[in-house]
Every structure is written in C-alpha cells, then in structure tokens.
C-alpha positions as CSV (number, residue, x, y, z in Angstrom):
1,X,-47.9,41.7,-95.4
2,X,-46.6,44.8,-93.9
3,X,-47.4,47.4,-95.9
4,X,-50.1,49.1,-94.1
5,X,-48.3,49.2,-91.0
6,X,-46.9,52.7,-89.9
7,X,-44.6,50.9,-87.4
8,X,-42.7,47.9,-89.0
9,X,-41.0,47.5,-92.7
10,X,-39.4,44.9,-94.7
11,X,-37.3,46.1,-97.1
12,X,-34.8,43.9,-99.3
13,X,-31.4,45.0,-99.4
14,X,-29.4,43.8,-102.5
15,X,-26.1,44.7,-102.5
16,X,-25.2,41.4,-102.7
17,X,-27.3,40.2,-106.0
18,X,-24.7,40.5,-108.6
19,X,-21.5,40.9,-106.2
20,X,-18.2,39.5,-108.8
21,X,-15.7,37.7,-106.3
22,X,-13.0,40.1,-105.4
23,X,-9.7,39.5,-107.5
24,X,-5.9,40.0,-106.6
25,X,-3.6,42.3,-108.5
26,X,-2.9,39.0,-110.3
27,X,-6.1,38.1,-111.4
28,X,-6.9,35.4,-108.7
29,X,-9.5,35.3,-106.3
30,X,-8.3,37.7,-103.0
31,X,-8.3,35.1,-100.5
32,X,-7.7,38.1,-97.9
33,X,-11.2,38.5,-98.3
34,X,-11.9,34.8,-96.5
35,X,-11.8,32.7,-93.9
36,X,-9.4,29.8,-93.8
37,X,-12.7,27.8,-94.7
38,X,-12.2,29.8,-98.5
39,X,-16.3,29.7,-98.1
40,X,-17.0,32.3,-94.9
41,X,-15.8,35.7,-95.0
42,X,-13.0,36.9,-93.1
43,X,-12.6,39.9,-91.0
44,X,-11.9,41.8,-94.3
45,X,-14.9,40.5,-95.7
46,X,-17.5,41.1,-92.9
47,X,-16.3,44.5,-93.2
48,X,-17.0,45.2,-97.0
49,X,-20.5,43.2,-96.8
50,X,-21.1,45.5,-93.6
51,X,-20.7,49.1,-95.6
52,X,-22.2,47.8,-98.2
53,X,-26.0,46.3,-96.4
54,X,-25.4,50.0,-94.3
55,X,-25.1,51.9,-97.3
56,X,-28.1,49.9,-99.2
57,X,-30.5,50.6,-96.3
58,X,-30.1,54.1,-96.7
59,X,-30.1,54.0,-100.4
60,X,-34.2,54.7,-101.5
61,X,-36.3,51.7,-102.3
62,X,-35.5,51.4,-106.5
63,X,-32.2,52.8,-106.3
64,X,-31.0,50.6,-103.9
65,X,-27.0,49.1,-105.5
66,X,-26.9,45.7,-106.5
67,X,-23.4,44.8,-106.0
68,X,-20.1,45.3,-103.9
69,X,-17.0,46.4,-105.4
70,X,-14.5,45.2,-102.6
71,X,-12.4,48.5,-102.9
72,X,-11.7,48.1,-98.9
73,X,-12.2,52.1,-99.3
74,X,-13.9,53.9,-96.0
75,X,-14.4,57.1,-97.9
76,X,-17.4,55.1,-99.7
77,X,-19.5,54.2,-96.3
78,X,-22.2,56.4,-96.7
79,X,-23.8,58.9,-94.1
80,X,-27.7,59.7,-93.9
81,X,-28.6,62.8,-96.0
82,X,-29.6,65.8,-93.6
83,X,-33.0,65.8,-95.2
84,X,-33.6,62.3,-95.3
85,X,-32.0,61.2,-91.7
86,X,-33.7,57.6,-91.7
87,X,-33.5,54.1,-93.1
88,X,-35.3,53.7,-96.6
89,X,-38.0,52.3,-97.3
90,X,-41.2,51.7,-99.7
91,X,-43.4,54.2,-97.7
92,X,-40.5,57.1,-97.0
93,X,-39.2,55.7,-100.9
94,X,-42.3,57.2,-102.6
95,X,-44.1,54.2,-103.6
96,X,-47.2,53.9,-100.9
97,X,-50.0,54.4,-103.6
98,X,-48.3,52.8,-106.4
99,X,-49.1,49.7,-108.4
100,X,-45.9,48.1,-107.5
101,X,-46.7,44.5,-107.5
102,X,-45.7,42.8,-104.3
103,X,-46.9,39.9,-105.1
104,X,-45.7,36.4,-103.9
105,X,-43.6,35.5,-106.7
106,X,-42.2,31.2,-107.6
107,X,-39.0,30.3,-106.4
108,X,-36.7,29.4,-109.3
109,X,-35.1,26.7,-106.5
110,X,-37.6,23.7,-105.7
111,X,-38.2,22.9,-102.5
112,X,-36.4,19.8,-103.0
113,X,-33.1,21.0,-103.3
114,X,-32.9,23.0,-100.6
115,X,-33.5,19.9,-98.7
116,X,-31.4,17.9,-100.7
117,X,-28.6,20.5,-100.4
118,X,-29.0,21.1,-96.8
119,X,-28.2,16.9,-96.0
120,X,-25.8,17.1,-98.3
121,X,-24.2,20.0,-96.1
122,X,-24.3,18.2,-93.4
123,X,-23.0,14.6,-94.4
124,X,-20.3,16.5,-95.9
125,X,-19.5,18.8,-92.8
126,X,-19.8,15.5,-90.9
127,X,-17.3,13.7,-92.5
C-alpha cells in the first residue's frame, strides 16, 4: 500500500517472533520480568522489549533479529551507523525494484476466534 510513497513506510519489526520466556538462575520463568498480573510486562520488561523494537528498526529490512534474549545488558542497545543514520526500511534496505512479494497473505487465526477470544477476555476480566 505504501510502497511508492517517498514520505511514509511500514516496516514490520520482529523482535518478538520467536522471543523464549526469560528463565531464573533456577530454571523458572523470571517473574522480575512481569507485572503482578504475571501477563503484562513490568518495568524490567518494557525496558528489554524497548531496546529490542529500537534496535530492530535500525537493523536493515531482511536482517532484522527475530528474538529477545532478556540479558537486561545496556551495552547491546544499538546506535545508528554513521553511514546509515536513519530508521530501516524496504526502500533505504535495498529492496525497491525487487520481486519481493508483498502480497496480502491468509491469516492462520480465523476471524472467529479473535472474536471469540476477545468476549472471552472480557467475561473473564469481568468476573
């Protein structure tokens, strides 16, 4: 939809495609990584998914990482490359004349079960 434009880009970042959930030294989830909820993220956790979508969005379309290590290490929050000072993406990425396909692709999910899931969200946050 956007590809011709000079002006606007869409550009999926997927550092969170195969993320493992962060263990403790003891081989158990790392609960310092959530919210007393166990399901939202906690400070912590904002934090790691934050370095990891920055550093992703500077990573070049097709080389983008797929996954967050939860090593709560600053030293791996990237900085833009001197020749390269700008957000990636398809055009600056080297793939405006190729035969990528963009095309829409099926959902997996139905449409159904978003719906179904998203009542069943709510009845249970209800009660």
């Amino acid at each position: 939809r956007y590809e011709q434009r000079e002006d606007f880009a869409v550009v999926i970042q997927p550092f969170f495609r195969n993320t493992l959930l962060p263990l403790d030294s003891t081989s158990k989830p790392d609960m310092s990584f959530f919210a007393a909820d166990c399901f939202h993220f906690s400070v912590r956790g904002y934090a790691e998914m934050a370095m990891a979508l920055w550093n992703n969005m500077l990573e070049p379309v097709g080389e983008k990482q797929t996954y967050n290590n939860f090593t709560h290490d600053r030293s791996k929050l990237r900085c833009p490359n001197p020749e390269k000072p700008f957000l990636s993406t398809r055009r600056n990425s080297g793939f405006e004349n190729s035969d990528v396909s963009l095309e829409k692709t099926e959902s997996s999910v139905p449409y159904w079960a978003v719906i179904v899931t998203a009542v069943a969200g709510v009845l249970v946050g209800s009660l």
